[in-house]
C-alpha atoms as one frame of an Amber mdcrd trajectory, in Angstrom:
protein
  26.464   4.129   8.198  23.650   5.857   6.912  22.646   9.618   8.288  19.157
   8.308   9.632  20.977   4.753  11.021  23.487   7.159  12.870  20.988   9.185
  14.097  18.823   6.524  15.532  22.274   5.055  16.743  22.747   8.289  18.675
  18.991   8.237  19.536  19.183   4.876  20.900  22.665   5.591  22.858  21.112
   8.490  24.822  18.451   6.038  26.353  21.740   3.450  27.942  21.089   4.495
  31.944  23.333   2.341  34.017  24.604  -0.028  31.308  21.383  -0.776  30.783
  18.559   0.299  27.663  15.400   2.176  29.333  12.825   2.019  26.900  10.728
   5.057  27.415   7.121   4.664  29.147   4.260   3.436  26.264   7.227   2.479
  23.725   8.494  -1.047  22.623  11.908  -1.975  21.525  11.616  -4.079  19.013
  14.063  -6.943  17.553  13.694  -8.751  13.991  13.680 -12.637  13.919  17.213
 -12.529  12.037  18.821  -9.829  14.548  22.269  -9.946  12.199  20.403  -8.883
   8.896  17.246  -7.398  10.320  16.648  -3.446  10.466  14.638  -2.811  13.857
  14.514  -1.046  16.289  18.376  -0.528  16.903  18.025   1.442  13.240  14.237
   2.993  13.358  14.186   3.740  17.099  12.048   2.180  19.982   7.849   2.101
  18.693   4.787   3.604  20.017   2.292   1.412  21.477  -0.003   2.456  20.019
   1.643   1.469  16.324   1.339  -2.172  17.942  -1.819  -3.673  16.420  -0.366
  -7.806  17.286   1.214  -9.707  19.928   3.893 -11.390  20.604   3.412 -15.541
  20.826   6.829 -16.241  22.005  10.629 -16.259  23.228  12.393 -17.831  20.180
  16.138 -16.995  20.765  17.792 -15.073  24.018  21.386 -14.454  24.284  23.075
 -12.147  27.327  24.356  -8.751  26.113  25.973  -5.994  27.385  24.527  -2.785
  26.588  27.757  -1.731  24.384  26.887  -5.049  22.270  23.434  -3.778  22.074
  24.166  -0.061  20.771  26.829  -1.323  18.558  26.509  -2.998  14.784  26.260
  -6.373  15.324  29.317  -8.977  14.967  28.907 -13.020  14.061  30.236 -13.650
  17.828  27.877 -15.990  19.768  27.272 -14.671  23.180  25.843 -17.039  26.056
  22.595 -18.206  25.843  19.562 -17.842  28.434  18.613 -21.453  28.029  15.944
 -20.919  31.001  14.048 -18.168  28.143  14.328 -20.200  24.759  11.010 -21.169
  23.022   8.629 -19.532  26.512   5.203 -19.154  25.352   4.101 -15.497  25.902
């Protein structure tokens, strides 16, 4: 892994309260559409509102994961889907 990867790695770890990811107040976390091959925001850190000059239409893909899954390089495993969150309109 790359010295700015691991350091947004560590970045990113710091911000797991509780098992879960707190994305600080006026930041987004951001996920590409391919998650697997996609640099986001798991490797450049959460983004600054103000940076954010769209909007999101909607929900294509959800899966459940645990916040070790979610600070961790990512593996082919499928992980259970949140059916009830698939294709939502925004």
């Amino acid at each position: 892994m790359s010295g700015s990867r691991l350091r947004h790695w560590t970045c990113l770890a710091r911000h797991v309260t509780g098992g879960e990811v707190i994305v600080p107040q006026g930041s987004y976390f951001v996920l590409g559409d391919n998650r697997d091959q996609s640099l986001d925001s798991r490797y450049w850190g959460f983004v600054s509102s103000g940076d954010v000059i769209g909007k999101p239409l909607m929900i294509y893909d959800s899966e459940v994961l645990s916040s070790e899954e979610i600070t961790q390089p990512r593996t082919f495993a499928r992980h259970p889907v949140r059916w009830e969150r698939l294709f939502r309109l925004l």
